[in-house]
C-alpha positions in Angstrom: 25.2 49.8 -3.1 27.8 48.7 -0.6 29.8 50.5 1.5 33.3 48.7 -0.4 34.5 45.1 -1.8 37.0 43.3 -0.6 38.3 40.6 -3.3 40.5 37.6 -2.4 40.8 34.1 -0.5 39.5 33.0 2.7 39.1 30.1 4.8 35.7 29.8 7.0 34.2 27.1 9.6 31.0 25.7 8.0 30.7 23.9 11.2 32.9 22.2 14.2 34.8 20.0 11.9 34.6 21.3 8.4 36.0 24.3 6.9 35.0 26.4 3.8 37.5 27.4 1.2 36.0 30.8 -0.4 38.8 31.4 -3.7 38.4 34.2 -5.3 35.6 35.8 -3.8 34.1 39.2 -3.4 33.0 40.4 0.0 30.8 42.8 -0.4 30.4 45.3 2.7 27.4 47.2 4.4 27.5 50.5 5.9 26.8 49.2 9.0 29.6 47.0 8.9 28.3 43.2 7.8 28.7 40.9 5.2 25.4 42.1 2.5 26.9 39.8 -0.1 29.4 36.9 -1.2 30.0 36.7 -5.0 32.2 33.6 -6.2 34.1 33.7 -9.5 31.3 31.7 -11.3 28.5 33.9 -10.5 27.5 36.5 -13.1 28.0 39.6 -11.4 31.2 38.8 -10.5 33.5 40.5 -13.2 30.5 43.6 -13.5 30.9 44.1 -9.4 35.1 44.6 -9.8 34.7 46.5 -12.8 32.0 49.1 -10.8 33.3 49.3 -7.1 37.5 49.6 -8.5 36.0 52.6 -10.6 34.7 53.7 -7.6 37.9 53.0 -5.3 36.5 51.0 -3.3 37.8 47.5 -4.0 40.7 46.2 -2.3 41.8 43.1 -3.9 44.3 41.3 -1.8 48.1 40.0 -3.2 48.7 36.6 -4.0 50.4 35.9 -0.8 47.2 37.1 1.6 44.6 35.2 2.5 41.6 36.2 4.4 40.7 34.3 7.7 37.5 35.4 10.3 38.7 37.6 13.5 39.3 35.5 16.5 37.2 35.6 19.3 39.1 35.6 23.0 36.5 34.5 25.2 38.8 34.6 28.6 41.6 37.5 29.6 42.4 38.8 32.6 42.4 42.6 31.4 44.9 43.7 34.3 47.6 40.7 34.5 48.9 42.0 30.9 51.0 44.0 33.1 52.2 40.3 34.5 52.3 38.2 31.7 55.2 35.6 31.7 55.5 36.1 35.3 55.6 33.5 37.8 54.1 30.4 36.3 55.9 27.8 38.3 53.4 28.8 41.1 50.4 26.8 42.0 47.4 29.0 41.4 46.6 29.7 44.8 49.8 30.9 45.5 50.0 32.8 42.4 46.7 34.9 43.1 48.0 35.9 46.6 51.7 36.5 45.8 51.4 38.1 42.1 48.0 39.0 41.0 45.6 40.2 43.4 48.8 42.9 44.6 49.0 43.8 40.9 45.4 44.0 40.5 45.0 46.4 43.3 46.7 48.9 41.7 44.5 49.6 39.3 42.7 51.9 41.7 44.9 54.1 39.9 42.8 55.2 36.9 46.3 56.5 34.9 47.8 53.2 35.3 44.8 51.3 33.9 44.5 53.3 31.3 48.0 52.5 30.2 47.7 48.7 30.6 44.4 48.5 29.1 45.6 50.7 25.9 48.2 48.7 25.7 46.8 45.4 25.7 43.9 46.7 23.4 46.1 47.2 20.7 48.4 44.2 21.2 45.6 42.0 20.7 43.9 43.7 17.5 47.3 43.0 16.6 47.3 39.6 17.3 44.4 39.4 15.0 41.9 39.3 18.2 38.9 41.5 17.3 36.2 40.1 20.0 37.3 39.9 23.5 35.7 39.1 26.7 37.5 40.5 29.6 37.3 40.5 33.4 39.2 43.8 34.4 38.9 44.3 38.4 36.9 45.2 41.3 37.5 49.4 40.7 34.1 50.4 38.9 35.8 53.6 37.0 38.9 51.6 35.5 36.7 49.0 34.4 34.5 51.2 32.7 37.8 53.0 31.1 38.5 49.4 30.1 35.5 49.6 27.8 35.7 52.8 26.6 39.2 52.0 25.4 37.5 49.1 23.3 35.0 51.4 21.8 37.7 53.9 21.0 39.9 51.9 19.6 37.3 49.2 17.5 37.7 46.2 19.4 34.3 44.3 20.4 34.5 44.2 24.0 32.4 42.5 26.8 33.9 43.8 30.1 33.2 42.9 33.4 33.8 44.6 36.6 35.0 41.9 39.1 33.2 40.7 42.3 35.3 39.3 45.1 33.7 40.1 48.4 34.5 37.1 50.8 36.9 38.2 53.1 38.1 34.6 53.8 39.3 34.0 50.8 40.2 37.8 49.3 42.9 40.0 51.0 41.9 43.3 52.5 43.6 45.4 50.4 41.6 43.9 47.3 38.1 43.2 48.1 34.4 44.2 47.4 33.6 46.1 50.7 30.7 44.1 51.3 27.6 42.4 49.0 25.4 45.1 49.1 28.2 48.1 47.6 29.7 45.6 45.0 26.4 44.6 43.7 25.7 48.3 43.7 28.7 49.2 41.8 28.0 46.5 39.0 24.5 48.3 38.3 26.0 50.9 37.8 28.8 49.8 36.2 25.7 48.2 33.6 24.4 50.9 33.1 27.4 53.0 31.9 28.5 50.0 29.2 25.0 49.7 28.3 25.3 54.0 27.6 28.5 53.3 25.8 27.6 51.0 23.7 25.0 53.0 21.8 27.7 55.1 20.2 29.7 52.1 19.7 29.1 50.6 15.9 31.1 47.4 16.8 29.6 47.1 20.0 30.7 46.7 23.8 28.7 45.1 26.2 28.8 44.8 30.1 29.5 41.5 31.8 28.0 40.2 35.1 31.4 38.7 36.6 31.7 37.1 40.2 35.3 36.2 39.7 34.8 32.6 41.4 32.5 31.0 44.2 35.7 30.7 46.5 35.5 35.1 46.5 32.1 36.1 46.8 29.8 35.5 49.6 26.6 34.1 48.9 24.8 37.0 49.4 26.8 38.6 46.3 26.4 35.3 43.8 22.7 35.8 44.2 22.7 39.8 44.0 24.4 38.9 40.7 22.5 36.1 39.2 19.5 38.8 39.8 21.1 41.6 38.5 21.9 39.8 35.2 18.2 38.6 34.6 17.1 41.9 34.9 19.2 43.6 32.2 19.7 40.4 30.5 22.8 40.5 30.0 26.4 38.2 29.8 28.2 36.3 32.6 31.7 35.2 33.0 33.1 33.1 36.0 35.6 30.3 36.5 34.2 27.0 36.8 35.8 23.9 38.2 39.3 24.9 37.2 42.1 23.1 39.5 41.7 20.7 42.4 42.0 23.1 45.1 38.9 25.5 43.6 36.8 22.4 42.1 37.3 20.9 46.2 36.7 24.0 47.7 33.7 24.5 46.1 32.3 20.8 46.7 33.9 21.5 50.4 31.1 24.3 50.9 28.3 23.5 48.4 28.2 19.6 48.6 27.9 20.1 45.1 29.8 20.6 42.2 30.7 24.7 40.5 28.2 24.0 37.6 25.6 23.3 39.9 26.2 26.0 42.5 26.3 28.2 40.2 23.1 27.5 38.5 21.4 27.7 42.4 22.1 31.5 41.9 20.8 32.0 38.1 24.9 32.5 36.7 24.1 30.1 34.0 22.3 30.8 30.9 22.4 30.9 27.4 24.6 34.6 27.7 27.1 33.0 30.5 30.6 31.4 30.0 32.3 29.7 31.9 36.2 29.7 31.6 38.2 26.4 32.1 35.7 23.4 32.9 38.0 20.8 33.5 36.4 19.2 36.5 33.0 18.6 35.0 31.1 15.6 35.8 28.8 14.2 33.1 26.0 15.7 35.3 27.5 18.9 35.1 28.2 18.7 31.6 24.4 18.1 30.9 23.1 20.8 32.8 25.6 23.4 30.8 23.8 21.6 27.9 20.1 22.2 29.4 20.7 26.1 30.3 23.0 27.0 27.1 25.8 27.8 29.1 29.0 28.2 26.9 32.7 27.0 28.1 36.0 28.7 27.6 38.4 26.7 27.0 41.7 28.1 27.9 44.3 25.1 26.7 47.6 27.1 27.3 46.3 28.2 31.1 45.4 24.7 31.5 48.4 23.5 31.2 49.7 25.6 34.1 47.0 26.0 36.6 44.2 23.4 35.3 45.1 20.4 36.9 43.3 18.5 33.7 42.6 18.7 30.8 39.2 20.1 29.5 37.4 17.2 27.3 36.8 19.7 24.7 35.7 16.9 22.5 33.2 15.2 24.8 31.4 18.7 25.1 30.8 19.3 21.6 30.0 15.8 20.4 28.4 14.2 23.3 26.1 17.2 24.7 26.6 19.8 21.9 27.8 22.6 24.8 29.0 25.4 23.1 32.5 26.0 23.4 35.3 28.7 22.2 38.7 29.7 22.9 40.5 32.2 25.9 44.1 32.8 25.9 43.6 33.5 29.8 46.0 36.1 29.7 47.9 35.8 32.4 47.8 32.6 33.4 48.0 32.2 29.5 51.3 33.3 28.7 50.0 34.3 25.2 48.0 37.2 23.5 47.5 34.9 20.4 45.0 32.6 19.6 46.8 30.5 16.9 48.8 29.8 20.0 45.8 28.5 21.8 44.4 26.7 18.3 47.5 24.4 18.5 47.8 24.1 22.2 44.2 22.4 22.4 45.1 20.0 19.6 48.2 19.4 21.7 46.2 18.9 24.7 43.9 16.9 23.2 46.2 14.4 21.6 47.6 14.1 25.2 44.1 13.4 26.7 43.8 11.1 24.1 46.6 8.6 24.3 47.4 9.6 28.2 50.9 11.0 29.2 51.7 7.8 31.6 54.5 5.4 30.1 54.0 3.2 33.1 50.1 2.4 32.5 49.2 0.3 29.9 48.4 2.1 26.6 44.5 1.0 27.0 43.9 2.2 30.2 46.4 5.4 29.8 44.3 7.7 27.8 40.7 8.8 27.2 39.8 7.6 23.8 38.0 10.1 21.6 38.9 12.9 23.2 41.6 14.5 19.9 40.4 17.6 18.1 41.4 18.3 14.8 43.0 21.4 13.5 39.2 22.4 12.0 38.0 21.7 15.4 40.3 23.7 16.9 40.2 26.7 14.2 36.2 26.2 15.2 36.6 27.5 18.4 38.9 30.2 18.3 36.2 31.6 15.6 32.4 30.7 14.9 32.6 28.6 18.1 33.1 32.1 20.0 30.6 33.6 18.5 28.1 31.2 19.3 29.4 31.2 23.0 28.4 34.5 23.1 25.4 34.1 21.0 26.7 37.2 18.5 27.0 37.4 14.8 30.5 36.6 14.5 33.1 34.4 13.6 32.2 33.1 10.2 32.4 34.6 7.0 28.9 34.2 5.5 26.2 36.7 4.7 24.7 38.7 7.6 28.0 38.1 10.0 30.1 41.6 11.0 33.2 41.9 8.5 35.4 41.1 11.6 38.9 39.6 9.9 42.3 39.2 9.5 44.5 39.3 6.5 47.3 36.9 6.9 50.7 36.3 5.0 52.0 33.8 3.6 55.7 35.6 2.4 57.4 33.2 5.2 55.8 30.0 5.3 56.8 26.7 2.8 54.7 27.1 -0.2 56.9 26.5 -3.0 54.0 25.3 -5.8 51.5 27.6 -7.5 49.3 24.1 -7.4 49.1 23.6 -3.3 45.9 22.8 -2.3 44.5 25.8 -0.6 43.1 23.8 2.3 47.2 22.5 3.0 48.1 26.6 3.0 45.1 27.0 5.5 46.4 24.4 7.8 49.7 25.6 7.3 48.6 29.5 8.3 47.1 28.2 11.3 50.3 26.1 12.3 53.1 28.8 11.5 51.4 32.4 11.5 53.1 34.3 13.9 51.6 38.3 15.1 53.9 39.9 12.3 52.0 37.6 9.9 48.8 39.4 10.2 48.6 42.4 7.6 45.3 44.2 8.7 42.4 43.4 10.8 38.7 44.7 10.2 36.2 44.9 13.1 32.5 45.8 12.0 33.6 46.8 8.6 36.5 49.5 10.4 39.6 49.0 9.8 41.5 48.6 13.2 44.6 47.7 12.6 47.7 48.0 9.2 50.7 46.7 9.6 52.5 49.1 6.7 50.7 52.2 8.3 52.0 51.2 11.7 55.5 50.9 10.2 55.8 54.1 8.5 54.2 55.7 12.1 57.4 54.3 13.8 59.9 55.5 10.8 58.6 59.3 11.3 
């Protein structure tokens, strides 16, 4: 018995580069939310299984025009700067931390105002088809927590961390960690409330260990961190080499590089991510390879802030470094990850053949550094899953039913006879939000466009 069976098409990563094409297909769904069983057209149960579960109301068979694709997974957002997104840009980072964010951040002291924000963004991202997100939120203990509780209200798979930022050289005194000792105190605490939460929470929402960067914590509070998360085992977010002026301040007070700093305090692991990576050295790259440490690449943020470009490529094939997408809201102008999908193919074809008219075209790019469309599809799906080491981000049996159904009313399909694996490519390059038709998280359905419509018309 299943819980229901959802028939129709869907497109799946069977790994980095390849993906599945799953016509026809019946996905039948636990009560617990996960895939029990995956009948294709040619199997002999197929025809008896639609005739039982429609008798029973519980098939949904989608329309010719929907296809099914996995639920993205955001592995790096900025929870509060939602309230800034689109904002100041033009800045360099360092100037847009002190001027824009760390003044906005502060104000989420205010529990009411978080709770507004964080609804909001919530929802705009289920929307956006995003139904696992990792989040840093702030240094406030209670709004963070109201941060996860919002996720577990409204479905969303959240990991949340409450940010660390005690140095006061580097963080301004109206937004700071009072010292080591309270903000390590306040994350085990923190821990321990997300760990409570997420027993009543079927989808799941997990506390984060989150120093937000080695240029804002003492030392004192990287290793109060690195020891808290090894003794409730649990994730870890940070920046890591992102931009020249953290990647040389770090070097400046280390004499070593972020990856390897880091690791001097137990904040890598096969549960930690890493957002941004773009300064790794082939050293650093192999010890993210030894310890299982994930990257977050964040192609649109990047572009802004970065300084470089992350060799996505280089990770994945050369050390086999786990890697998945962020939309670094706000640094990230974007909520959606089919933005991000095309902005690291776009990145990567500019690593590639170099950006440099003036240097000769042997010297001007890295060679073999381009992702393909599959690649990139990879990571904004089972590539985050495996990042953060859950079942998620495939469609195969024993994975959550996390998914989006996606449109294809708008886009240029004018032959009954397209190859299906031309519409996938063709989803992932012109699906917009308003493409996405419903999204499932854990077998729940989180999100319906037509129910949301007919809310607003009454």
């Amino acid at each position: 018995m299943f819980k229901f069976v959802v028939k129709g098409t869907a497109f799946t990563s069977i790994n980095q580069k390849e993906v599945e094409v799953l016509e026809n297909s019946l996905f039948c769904i636990t009560e617990a939310g996960t895939i029990a069983k995956i009948i294709r057209p040619d199997e002999e149960n197929y025809m008896e299984t639609i005739q039982e579960y429609s008798a029973k109301k519980k098939l949904e068979e989608l329309p010719a025009d929907q296809y099914i694709l996995p639920g993205f997974v955001d592995l790096h957002i900025h929870a509060p700067q939602w309230a800034q997104a689109g904002t100041a840009l033009d800045l360099p980072l360092y100037d847009w931390l002190n001027t824009y964010t760390f003044p906005l951040e502060a104000k989420f002291s205010d529990k009411e105002f978080a709770n507004e924000v964080y609804s909001d963004l919530v929802s705009q991202l289920l929307k956006n088809g995003t139904t696992t997100a990792l989040y840093f939120a702030t240094v406030h203990r209670e709004s963070s927590v109201r941060l996860a509780e919002i996720c577990s209200e409204k479905g969303q798979r959240g990991l949340v961390g409450k940010v660390v930022m005690d140095d006061p050289e580097q963080t301004p005194d109206y937004y700071r960690d009072e010292k080591a000792e309270t903000a390590i105190a306040d994350t085990e605490e923190f821990i321990k409330e997300v760990l409570a939460l997420n027993t009543k929470t079927p989808q799941g929402v997990y506390p984060v260990v989150t120093p937000r960067f080695i240029p804002s914590c003492t030392d004192e509070a990287l290793a109060g961190l690195g020891a808290l998360a090894a003794k409730y085992d649990v994730h870890i977010q940070s920046h890591c080499s992102e931009s020249d002026w953290a990647h040389g301040f770090v070097f400046e007070r280390f004499g070593k590089n972020d990856a390897f700093a880091l690791n001097d305090f137990g904040l890598l692991g096969e549960k930690a991510i890493m957002a941004h990576a773009g300064f790794l050295s082939d050293a650093d790259m192999g010890l993210f390879a030894e310890k299982g440490t994930a990257v977050a690449h964040c192609p649109i943020s990047n572009a802004y802030f970065g300084n470089a470009v992350t060799p996505v490529a280089k990770l994945l094939n050369e050390y086999q470094v786990e890697v998945g997408l962020g939309s670094d809201i706000s640094g990230g102008f974007s909520p959606s990850l089919f933005d991000n999908i095309k902005q690291a193919v776009i990145s990567s074809r500019m690593l590639e053949d170099g950006v440099d008219k003036d240097c000769c075209s042997e010297k001007r790019g890295v060679t073999g550094s381009r992702l393909t469309l599959n690649e990139a599809f990879y990571l904004a799906t089972a590539g985050g899953g495996e990042s953060l080491s859950l079942p998620i981000g495939k469609l195969a049996v024993g994975f959550a039913w996390d998914v989006q159904f996606v449109t294809t009313k708008e886009l240029p399909i004018f032959t009954k006879s397209e190859p299906l694996l031309d519409i996938f490519q063709k989803i992932v390059y012109l699906s917009h939000p308003e493409s996405i038709q419903k999204v499932w998280v854990q077998g729940r359905k989180v999100y319906d466009k037509e129910s949301e419509k007919r809310k607003e018309e009454n």
